[in-house]
PDB file of N, CA, C and O in Angstrom, chain B, residues numbered from 101:
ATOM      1  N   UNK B 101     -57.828   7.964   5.663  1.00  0.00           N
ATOM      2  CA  UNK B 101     -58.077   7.121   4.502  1.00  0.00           C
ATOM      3  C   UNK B 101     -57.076   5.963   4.504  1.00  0.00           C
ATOM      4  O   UNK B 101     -55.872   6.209   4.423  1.00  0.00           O
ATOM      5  N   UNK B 102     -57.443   4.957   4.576  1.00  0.00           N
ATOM      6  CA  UNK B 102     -56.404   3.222   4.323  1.00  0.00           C
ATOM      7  C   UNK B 102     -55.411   3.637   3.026  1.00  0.00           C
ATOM      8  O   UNK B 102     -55.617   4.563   2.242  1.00  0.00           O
ATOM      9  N   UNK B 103     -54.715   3.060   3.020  1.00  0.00           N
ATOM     10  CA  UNK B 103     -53.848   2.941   1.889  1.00  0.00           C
ATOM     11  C   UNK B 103     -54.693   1.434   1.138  1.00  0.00           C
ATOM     12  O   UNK B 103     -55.335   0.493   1.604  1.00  0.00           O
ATOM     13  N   UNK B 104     -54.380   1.741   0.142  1.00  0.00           N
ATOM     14  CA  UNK B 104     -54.907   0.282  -0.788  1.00  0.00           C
ATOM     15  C   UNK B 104     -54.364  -0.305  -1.505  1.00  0.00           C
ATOM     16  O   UNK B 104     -55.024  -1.034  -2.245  1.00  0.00           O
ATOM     17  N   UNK B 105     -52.638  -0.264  -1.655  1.00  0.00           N
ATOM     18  CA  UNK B 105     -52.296  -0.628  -2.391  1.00  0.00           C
ATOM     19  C   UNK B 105     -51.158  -1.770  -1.406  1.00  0.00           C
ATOM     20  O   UNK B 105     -50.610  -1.562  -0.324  1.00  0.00           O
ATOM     21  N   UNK B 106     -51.121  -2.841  -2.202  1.00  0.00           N
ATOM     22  CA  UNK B 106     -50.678  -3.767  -0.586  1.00  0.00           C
ATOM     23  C   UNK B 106     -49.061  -4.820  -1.669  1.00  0.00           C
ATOM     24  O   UNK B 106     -48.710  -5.999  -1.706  1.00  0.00           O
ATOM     25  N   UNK B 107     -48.576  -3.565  -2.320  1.00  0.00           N
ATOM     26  CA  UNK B 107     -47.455  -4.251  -3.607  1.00  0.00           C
ATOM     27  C   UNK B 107     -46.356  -4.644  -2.388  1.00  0.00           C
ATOM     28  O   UNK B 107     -45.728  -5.700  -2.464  1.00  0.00           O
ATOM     29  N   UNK B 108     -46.175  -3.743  -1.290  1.00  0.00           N
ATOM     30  CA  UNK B 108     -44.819  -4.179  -0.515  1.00  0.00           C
ATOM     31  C   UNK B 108     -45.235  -5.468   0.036  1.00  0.00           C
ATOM     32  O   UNK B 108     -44.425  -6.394   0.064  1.00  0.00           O
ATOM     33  N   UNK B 109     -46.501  -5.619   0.505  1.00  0.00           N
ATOM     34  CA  UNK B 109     -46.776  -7.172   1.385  1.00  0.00           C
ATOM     35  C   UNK B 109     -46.653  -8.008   0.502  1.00  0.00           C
ATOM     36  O   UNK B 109     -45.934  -9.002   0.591  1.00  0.00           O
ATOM     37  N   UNK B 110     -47.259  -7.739  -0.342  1.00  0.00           N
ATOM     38  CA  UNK B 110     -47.158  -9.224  -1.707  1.00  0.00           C
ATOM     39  C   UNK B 110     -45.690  -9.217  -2.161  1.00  0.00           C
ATOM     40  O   UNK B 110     -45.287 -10.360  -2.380  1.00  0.00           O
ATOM     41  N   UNK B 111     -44.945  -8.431  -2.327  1.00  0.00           N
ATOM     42  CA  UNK B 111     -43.242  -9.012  -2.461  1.00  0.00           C
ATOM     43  C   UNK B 111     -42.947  -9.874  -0.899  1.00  0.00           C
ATOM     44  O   UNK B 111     -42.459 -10.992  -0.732  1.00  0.00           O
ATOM     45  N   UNK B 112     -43.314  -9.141  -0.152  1.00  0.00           N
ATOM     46  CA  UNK B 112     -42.583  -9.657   0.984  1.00  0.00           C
ATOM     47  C   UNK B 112     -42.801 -10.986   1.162  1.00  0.00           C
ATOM     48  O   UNK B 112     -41.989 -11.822   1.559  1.00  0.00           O
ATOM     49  N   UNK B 113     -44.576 -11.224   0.673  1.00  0.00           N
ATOM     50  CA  UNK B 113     -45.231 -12.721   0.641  1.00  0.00           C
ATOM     51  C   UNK B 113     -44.374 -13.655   0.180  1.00  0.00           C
ATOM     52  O   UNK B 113     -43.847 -14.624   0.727  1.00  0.00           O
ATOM     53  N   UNK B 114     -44.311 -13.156  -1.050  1.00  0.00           N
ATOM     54  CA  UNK B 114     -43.580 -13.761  -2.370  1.00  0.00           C
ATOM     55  C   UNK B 114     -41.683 -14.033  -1.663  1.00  0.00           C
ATOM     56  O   UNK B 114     -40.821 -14.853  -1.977  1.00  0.00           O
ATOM     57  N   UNK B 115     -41.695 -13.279  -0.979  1.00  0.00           N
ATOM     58  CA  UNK B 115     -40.196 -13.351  -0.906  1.00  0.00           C
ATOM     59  C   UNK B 115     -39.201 -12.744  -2.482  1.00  0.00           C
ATOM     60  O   UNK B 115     -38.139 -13.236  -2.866  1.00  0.00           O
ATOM     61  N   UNK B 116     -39.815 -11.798  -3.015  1.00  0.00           N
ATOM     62  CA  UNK B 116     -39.101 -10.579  -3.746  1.00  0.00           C
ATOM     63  C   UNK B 116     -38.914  -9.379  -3.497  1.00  0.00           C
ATOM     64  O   UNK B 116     -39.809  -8.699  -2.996  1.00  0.00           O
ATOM     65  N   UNK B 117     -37.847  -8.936  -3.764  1.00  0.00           N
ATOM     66  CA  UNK B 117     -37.498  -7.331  -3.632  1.00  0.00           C
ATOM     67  C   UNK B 117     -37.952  -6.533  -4.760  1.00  0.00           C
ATOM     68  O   UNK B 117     -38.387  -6.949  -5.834  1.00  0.00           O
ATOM     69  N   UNK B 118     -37.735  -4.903  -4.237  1.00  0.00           N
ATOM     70  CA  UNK B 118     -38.213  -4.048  -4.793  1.00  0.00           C
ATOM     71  C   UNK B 118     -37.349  -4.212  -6.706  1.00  0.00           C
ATOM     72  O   UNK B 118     -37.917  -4.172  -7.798  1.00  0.00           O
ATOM     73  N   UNK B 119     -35.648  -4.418  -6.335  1.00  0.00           N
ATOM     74  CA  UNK B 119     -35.296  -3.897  -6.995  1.00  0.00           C
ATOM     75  C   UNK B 119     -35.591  -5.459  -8.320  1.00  0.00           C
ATOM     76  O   UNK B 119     -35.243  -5.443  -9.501  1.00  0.00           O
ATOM     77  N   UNK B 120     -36.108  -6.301  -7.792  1.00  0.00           N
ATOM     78  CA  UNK B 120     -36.155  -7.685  -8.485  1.00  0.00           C
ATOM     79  C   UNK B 120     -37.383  -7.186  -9.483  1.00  0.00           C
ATOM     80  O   UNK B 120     -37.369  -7.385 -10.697  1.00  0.00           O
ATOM     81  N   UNK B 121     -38.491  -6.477  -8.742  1.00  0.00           N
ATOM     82  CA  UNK B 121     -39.597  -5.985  -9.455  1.00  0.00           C
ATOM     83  C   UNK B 121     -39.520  -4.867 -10.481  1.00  0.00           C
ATOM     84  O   UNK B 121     -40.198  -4.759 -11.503  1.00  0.00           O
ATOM     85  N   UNK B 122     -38.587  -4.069 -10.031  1.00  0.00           N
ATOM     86  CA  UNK B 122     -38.300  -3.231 -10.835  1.00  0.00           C
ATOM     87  C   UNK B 122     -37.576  -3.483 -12.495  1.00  0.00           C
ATOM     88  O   UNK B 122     -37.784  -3.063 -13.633  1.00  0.00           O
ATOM     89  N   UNK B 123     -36.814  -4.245 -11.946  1.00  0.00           N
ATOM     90  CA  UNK B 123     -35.998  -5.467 -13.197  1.00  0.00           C
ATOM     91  C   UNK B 123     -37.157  -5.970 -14.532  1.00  0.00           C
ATOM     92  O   UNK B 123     -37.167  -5.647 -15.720  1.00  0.00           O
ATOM     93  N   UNK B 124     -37.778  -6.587 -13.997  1.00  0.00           N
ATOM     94  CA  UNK B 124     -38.682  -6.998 -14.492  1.00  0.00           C
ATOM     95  C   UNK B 124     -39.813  -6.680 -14.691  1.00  0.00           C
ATOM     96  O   UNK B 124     -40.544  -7.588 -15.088  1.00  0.00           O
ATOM     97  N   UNK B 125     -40.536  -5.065 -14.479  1.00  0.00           N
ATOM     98  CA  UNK B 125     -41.451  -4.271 -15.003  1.00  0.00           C
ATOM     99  C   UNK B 125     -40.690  -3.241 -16.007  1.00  0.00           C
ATOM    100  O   UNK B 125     -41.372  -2.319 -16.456  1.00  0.00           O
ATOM    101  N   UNK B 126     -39.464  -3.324 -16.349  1.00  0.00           N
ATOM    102  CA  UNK B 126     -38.582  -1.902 -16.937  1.00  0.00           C
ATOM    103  C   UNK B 126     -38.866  -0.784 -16.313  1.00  0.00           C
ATOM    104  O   UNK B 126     -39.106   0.202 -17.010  1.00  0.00           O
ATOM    105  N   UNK B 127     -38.910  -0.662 -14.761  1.00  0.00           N
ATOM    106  CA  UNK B 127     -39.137   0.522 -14.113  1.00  0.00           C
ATOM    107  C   UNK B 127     -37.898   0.856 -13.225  1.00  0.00           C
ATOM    108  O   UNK B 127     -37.046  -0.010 -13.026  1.00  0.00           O
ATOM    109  N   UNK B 128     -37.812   1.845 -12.802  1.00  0.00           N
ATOM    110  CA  UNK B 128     -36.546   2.577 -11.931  1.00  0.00           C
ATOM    111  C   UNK B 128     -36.769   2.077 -10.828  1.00  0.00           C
ATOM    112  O   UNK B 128     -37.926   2.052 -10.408  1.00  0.00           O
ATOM    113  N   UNK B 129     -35.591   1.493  -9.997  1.00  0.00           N
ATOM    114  CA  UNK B 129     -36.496   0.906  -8.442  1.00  0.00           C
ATOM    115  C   UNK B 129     -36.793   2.233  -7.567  1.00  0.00           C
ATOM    116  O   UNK B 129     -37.286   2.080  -6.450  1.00  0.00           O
ATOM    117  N   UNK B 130     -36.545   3.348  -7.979  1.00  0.00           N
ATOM    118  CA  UNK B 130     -36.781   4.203  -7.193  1.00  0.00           C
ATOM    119  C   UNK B 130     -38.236   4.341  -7.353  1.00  0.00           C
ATOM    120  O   UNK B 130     -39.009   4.195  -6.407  1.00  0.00           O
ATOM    121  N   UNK B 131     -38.712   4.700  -8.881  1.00  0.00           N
ATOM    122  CA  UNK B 131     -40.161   4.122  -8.635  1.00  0.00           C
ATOM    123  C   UNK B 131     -41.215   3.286  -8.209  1.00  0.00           C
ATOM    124  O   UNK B 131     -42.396   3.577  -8.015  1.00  0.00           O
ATOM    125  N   UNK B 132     -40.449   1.882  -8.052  1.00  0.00           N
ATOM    126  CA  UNK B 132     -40.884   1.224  -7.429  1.00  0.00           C
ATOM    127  C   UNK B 132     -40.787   1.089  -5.783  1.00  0.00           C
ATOM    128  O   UNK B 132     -41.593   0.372  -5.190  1.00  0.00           O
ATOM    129  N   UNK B 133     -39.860   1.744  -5.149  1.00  0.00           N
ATOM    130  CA  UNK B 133     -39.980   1.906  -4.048  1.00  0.00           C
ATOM    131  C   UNK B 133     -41.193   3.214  -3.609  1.00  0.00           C
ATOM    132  O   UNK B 133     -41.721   3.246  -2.497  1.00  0.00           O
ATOM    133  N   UNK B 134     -41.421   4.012  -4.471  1.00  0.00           N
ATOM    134  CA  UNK B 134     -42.810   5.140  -4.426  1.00  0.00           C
ATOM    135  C   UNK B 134     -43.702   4.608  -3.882  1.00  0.00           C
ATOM    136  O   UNK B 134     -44.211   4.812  -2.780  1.00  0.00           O
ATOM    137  N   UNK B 135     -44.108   3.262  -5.357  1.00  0.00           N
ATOM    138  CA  UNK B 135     -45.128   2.783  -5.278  1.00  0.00           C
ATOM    139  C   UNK B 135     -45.572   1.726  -3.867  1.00  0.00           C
ATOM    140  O   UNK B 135     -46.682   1.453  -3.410  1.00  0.00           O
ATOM    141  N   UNK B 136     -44.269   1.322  -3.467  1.00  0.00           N
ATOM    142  CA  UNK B 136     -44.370   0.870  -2.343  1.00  0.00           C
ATOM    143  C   UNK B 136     -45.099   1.710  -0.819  1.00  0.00           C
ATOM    144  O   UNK B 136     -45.981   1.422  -0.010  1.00  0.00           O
ATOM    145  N   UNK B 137     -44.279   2.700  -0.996  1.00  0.00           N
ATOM    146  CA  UNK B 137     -44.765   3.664   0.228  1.00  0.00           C
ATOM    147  C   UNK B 137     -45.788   4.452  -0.132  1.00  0.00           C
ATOM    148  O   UNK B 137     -45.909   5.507   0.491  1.00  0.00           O
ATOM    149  N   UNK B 138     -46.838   4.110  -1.294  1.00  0.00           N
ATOM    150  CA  UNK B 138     -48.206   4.937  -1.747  1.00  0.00           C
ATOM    151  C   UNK B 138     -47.787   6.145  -1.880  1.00  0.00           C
ATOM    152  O   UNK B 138     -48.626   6.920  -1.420  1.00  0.00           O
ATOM    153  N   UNK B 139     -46.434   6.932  -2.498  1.00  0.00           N
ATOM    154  CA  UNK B 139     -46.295   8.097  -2.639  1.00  0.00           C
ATOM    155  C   UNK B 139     -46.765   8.353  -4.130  1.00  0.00           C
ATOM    156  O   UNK B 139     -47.235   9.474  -4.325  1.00  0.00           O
ATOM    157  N   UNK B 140     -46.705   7.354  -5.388  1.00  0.00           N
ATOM    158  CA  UNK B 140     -47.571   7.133  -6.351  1.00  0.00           C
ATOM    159  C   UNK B 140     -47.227   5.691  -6.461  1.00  0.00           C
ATOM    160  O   UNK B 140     -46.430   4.916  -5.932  1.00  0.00           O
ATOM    161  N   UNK B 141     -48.635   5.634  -7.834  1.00  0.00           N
ATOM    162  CA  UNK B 141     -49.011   3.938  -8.002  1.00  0.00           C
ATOM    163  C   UNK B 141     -48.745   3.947  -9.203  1.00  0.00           C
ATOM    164  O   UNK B 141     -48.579   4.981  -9.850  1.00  0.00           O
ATOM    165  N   UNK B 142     -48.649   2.481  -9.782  1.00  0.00           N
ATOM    166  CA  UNK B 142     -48.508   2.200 -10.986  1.00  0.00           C
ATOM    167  C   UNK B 142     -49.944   2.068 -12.024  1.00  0.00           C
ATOM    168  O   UNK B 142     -50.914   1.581 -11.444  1.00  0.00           O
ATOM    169  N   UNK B 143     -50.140   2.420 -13.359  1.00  0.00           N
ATOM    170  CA  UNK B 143     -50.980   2.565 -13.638  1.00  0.00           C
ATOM    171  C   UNK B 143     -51.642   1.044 -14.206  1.00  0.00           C
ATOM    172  O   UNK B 143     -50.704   0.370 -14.633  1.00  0.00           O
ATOM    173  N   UNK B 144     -52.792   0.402 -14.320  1.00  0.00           N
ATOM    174  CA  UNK B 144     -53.668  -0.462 -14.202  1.00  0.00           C
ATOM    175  C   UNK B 144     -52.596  -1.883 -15.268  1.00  0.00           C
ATOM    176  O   UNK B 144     -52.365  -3.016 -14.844  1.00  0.00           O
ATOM    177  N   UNK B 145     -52.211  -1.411 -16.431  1.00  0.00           N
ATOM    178  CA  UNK B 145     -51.407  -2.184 -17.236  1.00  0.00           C
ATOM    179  C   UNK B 145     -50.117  -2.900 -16.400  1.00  0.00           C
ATOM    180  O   UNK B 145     -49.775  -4.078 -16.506  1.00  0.00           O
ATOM    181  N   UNK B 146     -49.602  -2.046 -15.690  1.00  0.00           N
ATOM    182  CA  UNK B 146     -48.195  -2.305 -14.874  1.00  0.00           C
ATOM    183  C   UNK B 146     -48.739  -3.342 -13.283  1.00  0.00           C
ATOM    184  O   UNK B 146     -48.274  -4.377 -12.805  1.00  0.00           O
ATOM    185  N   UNK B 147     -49.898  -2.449 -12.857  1.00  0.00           N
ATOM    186  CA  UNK B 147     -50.489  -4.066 -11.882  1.00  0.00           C
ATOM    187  C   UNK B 147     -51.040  -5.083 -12.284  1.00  0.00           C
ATOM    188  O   UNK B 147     -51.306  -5.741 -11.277  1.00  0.00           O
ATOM    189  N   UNK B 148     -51.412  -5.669 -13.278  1.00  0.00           N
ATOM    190  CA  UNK B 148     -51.281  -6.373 -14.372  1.00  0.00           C
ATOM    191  C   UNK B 148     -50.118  -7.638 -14.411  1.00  0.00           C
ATOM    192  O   UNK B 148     -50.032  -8.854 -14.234  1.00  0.00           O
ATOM    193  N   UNK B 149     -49.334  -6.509 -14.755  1.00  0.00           N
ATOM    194  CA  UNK B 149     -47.934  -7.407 -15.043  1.00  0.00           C
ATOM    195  C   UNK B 149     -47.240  -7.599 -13.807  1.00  0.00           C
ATOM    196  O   UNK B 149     -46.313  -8.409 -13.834  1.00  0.00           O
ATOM    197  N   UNK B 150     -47.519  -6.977 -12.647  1.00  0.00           N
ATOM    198  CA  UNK B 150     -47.168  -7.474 -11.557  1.00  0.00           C
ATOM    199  C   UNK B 150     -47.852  -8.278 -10.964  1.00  0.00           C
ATOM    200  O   UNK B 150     -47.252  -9.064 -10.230  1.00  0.00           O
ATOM    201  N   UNK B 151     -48.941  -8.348 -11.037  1.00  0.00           N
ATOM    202  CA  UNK B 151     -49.982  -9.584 -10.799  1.00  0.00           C
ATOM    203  C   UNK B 151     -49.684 -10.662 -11.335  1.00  0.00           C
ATOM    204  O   UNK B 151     -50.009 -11.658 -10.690  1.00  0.00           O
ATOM    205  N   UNK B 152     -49.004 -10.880 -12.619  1.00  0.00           N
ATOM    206  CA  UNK B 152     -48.769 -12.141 -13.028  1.00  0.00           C
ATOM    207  C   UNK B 152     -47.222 -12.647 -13.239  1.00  0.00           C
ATOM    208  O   UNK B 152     -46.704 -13.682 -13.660  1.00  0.00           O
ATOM    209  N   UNK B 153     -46.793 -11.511 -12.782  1.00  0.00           N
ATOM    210  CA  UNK B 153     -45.362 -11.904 -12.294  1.00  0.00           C
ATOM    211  C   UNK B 153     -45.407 -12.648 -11.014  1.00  0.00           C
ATOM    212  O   UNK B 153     -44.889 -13.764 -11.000  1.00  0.00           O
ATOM    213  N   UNK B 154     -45.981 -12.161  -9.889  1.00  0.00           N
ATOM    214  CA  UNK B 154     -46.216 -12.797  -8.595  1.00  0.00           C
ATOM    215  C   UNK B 154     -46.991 -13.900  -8.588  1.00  0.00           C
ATOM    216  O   UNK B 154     -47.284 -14.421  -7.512  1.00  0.00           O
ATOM    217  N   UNK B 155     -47.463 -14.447  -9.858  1.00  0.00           N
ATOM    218  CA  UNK B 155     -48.742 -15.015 -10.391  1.00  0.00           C
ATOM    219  C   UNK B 155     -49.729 -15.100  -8.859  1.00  0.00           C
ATOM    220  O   UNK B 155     -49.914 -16.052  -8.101  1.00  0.00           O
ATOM    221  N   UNK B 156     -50.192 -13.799  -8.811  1.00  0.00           N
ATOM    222  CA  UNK B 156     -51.615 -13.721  -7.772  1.00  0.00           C
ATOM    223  C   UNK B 156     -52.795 -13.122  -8.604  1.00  0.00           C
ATOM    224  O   UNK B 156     -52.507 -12.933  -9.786  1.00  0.00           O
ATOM    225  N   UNK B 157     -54.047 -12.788  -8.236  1.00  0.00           N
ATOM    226  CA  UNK B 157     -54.960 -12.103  -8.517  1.00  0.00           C
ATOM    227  C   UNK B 157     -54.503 -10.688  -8.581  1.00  0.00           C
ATOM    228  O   UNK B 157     -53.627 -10.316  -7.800  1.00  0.00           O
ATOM    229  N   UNK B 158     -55.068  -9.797  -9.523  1.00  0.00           N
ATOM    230  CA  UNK B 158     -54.962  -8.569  -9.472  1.00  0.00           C
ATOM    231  C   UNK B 158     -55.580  -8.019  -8.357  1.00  0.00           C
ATOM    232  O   UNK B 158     -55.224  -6.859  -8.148  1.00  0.00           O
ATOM    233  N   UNK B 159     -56.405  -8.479  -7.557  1.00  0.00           N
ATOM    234  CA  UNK B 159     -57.347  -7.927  -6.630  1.00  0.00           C
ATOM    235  C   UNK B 159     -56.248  -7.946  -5.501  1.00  0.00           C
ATOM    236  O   UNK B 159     -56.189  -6.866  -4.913  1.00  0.00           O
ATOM    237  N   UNK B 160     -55.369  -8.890  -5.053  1.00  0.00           N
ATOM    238  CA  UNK B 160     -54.666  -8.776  -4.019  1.00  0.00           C
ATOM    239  C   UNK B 160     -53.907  -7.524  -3.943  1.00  0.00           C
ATOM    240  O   UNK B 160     -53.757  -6.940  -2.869  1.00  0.00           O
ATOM    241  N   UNK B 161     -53.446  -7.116  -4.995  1.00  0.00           N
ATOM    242  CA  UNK B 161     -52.161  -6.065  -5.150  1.00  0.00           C
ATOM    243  C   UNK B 161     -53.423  -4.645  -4.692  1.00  0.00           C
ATOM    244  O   UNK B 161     -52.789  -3.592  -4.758  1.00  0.00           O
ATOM    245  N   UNK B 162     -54.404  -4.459  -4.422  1.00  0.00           N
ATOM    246  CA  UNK B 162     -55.449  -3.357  -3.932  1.00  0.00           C
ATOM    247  C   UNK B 162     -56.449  -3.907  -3.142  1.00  0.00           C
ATOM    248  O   UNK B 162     -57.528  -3.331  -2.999  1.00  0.00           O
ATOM    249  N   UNK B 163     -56.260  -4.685  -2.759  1.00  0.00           N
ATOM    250  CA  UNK B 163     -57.612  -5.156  -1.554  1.00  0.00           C
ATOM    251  C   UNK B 163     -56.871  -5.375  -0.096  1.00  0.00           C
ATOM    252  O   UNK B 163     -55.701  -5.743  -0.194  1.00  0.00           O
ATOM    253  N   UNK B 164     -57.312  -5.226   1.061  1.00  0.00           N
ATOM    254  CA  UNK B 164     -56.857  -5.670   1.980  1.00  0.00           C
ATOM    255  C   UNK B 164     -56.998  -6.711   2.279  1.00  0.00           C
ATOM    256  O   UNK B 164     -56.133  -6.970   3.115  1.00  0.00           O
ATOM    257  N   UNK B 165     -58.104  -8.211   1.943  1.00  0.00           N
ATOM    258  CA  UNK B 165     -57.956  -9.373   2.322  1.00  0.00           C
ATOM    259  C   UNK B 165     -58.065 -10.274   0.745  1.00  0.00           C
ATOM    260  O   UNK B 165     -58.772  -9.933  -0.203  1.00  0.00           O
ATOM    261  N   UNK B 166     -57.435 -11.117   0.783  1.00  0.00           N
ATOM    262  CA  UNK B 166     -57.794 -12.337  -0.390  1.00  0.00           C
ATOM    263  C   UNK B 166     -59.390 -12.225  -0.365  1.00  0.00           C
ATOM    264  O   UNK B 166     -60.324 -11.985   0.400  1.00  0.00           O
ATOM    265  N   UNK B 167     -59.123 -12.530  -1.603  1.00  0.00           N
ATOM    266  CA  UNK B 167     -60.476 -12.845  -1.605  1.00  0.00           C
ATOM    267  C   UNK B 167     -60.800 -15.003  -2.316  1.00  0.00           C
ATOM    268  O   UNK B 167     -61.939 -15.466  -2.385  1.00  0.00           O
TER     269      UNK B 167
END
């Protein structure tokens, strides 16, 4: 099964770190490093706010190509 969640490429895109994201969702970077390695995800509200923190589409942060 693919992984679908593509939050580490889009920081990396972006040129942000885990713990920059974490800052700025009020989350533990340890959680956010989880969510990085698909060990769990953030729930629909929190990709959201990471979507418009990175200001991208929500679709990028779970799709494998732009759309």
């Amino acid at each position: 099964m693919d992984d679908i969640n593509r939050l580490k490429i889009c920081l990396v895109e972006h040129k942000k770190t885990n713990k920059w994201l974490a800052e700025h969702v009020g989350k533990d970077p340890a959680t956010v490093s989880k969510w990085c390695t698909n060990t769990t995800q953030p729930d629909l509200v929190t990709l959201k706010k990471i979507a418009q923190l990175l200001d991208i589409d929500i679709c990028e942060l779970i799709n494998h190509t732009k759309q």
